[in-house]
N, C-alpha and C positions, 0 to 999 in steps of 0.2 A: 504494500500500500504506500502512497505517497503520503509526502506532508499537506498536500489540499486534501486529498480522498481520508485521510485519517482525522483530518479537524474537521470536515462532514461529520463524519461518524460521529465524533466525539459532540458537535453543536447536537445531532439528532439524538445522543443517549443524553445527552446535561439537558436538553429541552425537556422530555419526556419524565426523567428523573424530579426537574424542576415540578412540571405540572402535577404528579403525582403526589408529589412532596407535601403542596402546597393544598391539594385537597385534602393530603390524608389530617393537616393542620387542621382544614376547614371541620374534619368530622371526626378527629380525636372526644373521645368521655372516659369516665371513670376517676378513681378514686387519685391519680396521678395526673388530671386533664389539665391544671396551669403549667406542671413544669413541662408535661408532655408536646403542650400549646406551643410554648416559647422554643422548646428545646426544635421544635419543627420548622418553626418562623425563622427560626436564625439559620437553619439550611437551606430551606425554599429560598429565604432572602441572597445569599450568597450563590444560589445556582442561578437568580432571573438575573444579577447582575452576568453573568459571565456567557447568555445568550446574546448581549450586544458586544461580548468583547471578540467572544467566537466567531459572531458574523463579520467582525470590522478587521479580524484578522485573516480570515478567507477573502475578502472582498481588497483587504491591501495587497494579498496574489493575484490578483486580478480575475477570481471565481464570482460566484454568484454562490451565495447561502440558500441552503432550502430554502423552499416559500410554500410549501403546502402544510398543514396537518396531515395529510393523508400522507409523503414521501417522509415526512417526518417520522411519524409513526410508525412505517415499512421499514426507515430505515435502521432504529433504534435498535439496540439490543436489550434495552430495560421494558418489562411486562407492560402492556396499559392494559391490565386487569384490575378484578376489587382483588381489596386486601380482604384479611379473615379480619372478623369482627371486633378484636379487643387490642388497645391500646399497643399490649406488646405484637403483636399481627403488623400491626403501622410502623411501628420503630423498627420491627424487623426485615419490611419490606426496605423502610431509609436506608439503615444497613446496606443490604447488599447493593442497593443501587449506588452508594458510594463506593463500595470497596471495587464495585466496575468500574465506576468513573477512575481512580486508581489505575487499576489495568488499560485504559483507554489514554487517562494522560501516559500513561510509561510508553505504549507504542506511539505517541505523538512525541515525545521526548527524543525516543530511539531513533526515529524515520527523521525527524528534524534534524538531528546531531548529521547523521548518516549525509543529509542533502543540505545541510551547512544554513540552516535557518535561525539561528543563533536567539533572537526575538523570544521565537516559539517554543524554542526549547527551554529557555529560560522560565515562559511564561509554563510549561508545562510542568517545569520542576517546581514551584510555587504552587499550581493547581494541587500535584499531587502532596505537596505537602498539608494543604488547606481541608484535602481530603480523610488525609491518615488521621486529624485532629477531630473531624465530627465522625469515624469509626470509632475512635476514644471515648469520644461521647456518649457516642448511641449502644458499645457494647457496654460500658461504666453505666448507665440509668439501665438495661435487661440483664445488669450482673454477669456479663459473658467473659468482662477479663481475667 
């Protein structure tokens, strides 16, 4: 994959990640629902900034960013299913969608290095750091570390 074709990818899994996020915010309850609330708003919040950074770093290659929902969603790797019902069901679904996003920035890190985009790789190693940090998060509130 290239460094355009890989930050595709990566805009259409952080889109999807994002919206998902962002609803599961919306319909968190239970006995944990404010920290659960926040602890979601401060992901969501941090993935819709990095769909205009994604697209304005594709579009400085001189690509075109998705424009659909539909190529969006085709082309993700993260579910746009329901989560299961309870609180931890949502954290778990945040979870793994970060620990992709992870795996998505390291192959846009790799293929950047590799085709000398110094930027992106930069900005990759940053993502992935930003990501290992709400993994901390989300497995330290479901007790997983």
């Amino acid at each position: 994959m290239t460094t355009i074709e890989q930050l595709k990818q990566t805009f259409c899994d952080n889109f999807v990640a994002y919206y998902r996020t962002h609803s599961l915010h919306l319909n968190v309850t239970g006995r944990n629902f404010y920290s659960d609330h926040k602890l979601l708003n401060k992901i969501y919040d941090d993935l819709q900034d990095q769909i205009d950074i994604i697209g304005e770093l594709i579009r400085a290659c001189g690509e075109y960013a998705p424009e659909t929902l539909h190529e969006i969603i085709l082309t993700s790797h993260i579910p746009d299913s329901t989560t299961g019902p309870t609180s931890d069901d949502f954290l778990a679904f945040a979870l793994d969608a970060q620990e992709h996003l992870i795996t998505c920035y390291e192959a846009l890190e790799e293929v950047a290095e590799q085709e000398e985009y110094d930027d992106i790789e930069n900005f990759a190693a940053d993502r992935i750091k930003a990501h290992r940090k709400f993994v901390w998060m989300l497995k330290s509130t479901l007790n997983e570390v």
